[in-house]
C-alpha positions in Angstrom: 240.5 63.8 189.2 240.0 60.6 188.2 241.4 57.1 189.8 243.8 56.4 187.3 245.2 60.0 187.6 245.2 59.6 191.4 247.0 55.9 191.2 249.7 57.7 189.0 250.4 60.7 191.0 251.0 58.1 194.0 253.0 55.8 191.6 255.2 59.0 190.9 255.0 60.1 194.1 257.0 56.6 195.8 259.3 56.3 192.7 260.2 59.9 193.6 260.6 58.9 196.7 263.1 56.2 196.1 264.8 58.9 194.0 263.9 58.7 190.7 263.6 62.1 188.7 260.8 60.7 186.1 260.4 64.0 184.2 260.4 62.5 180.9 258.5 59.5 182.8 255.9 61.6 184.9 254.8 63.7 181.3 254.3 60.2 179.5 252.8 58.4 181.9 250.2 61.7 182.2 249.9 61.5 178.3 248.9 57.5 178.5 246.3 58.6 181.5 244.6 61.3 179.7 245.0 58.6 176.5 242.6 56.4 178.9 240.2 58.9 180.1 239.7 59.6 176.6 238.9 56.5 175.6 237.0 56.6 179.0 239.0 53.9 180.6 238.7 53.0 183.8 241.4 51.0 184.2 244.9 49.7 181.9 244.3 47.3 179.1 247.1 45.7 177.2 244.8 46.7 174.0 245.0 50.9 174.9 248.4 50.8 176.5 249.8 49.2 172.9 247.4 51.8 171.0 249.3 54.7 173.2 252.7 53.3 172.5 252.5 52.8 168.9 252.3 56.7 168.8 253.7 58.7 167.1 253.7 56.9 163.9 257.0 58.5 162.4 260.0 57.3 165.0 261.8 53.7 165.0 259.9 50.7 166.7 262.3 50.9 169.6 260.6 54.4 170.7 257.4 52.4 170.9 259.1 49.2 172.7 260.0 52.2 175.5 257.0 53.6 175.8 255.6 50.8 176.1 257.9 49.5 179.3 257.1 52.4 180.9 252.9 52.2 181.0 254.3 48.3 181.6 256.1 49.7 185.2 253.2 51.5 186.2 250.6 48.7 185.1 253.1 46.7 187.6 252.3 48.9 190.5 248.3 49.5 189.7 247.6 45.6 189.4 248.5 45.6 193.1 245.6 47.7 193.8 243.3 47.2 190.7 242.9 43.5 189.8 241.1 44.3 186.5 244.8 46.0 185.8 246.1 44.3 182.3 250.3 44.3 182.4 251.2 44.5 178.8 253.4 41.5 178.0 257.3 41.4 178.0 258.4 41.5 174.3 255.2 43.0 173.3 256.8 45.1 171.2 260.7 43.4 171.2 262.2 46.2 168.7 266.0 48.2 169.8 267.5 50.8 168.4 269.4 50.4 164.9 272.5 52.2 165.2 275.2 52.9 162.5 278.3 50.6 162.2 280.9 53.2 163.9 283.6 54.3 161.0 287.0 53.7 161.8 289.5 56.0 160.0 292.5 54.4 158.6 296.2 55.3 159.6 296.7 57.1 156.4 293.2 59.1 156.9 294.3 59.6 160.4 297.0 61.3 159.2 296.1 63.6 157.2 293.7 65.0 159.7 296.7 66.0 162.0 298.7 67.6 159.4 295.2 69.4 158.3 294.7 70.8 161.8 298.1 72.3 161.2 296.7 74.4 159.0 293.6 75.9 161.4 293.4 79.8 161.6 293.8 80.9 165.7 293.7 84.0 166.9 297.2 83.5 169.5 298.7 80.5 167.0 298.1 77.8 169.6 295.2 76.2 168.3 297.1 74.6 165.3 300.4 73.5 167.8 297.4 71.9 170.4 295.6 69.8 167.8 298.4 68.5 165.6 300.5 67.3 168.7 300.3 63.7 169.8 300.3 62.6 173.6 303.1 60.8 174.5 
């Protein structure tokens, strides 16, 4: 086992600890270690932890800014114990998520979904009664 993988089972091990669940964490942060024995790293570099992020090519920036913060955490903890330790910059990789502009039906649209729900095939003839009713 190599020191990096030894640092990061510790690193999981006291986040744990402090309880956090780091599943989706744990597997990534063992995916960026084996990145680095690959490249036969023998500690984190700003250079390999932005190679490792940038992956896979085909998802939005922001995917990349989040992998990113998380090697970022845990080059956080090892530069406590490894000075040669490289913390990737804040706003390395500044990207967020581009979300759709919500739709907001008009009162007329609105409308004519109620009275369409009026219509809905139910097996005891409540469905149609519960979905076209109004709360008070």
């Amino acid at each position: 086992m190599s020191e990096l993988r030894k640092a990061l089972e510790e690193y999981l091990a006291v986040r744990r600890t402090l309880g956090f669940e780091l599943r989706e964490v744990g597997s990534l942060l063992r995916s960026f270690v084996s990145f680095l024995e690959q490249h036969r790293a023998s500690h984190i570099t700003t250079e390999l932890a932005l190679c490792w992020a940038k992956q896979p090519l085909k998802v939005q920036p922001a995917h990349w800014a989040r992998r990113l913060g998380i090697v970022r955490a845990f080059a956080q903890h090892q530069a406590a114990v490894d000075p040669r330790t490289e913390i990737p910059p804040q706003g390395l990789l500044p990207h967020r998520y581009l979300r759709r502009a919500p739709y907001v039906y008009s009162n007329r649209e609105i409308a004519c979904l109620i009275a369409a729900t009026r219509a809905l095939p139910s097996a005891v003839g409540l469905r149609p009664c519960t979905y076209s009713r109004s709360s008070p």
